[in-house]
N, C-alpha and C positions, 0 to 999 in steps of 0.2 A: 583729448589731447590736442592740443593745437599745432596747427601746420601743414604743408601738404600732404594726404595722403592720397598711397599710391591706388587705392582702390573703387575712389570716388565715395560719395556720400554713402549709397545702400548699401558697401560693404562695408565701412564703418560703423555703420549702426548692425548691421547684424554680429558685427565682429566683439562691440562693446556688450550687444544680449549677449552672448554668449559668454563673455569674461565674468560678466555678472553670474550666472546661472555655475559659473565653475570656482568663480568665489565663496561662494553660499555653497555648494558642494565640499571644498576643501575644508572650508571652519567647522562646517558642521558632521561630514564625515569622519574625516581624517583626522584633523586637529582635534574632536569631540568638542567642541565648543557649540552651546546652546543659539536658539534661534536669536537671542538677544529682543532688544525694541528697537523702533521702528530706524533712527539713527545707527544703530551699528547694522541694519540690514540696508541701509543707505551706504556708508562707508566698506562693505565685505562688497557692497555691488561695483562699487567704484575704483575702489582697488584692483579689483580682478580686469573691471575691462580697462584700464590700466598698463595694467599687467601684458591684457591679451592683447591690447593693440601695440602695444612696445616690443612684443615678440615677433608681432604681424610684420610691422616695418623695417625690425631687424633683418628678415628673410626676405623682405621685397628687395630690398636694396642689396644684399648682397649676389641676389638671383638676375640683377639688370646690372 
């Protein structure tokens, strides 16, 4: 995601693994949706830390 974030680079990147890793979780636990190839494990990764950093930033900003 592009822009400042509030946590500097090393939380960004641990913030995007981890969207990733809860991506791939939700499609394949929750939703039952199969492991896919190698593109829709690209796109579940992407969206999630997405996802997780859009959440992240929501809460920085309204905590400062």
């Amino acid at each position: 995601m592009p822009g400042p974030d509030p946590g500097g680079i090393i939380v960004t990147i641990l913030i995007g693994i981890a969207g990733a890793f809860v991506g791939g979780f939700v499609t394949q636990n929750i939703l039952g949706m199969g492991a896919g190839g190698f593109i829709w494990t690209i796109l579940v990764a992407t969206l999630g830390a997405i996802i997780l950093l859009a959440v992240y930033r929501l809460l920085t900003r309204r905590m400062a």
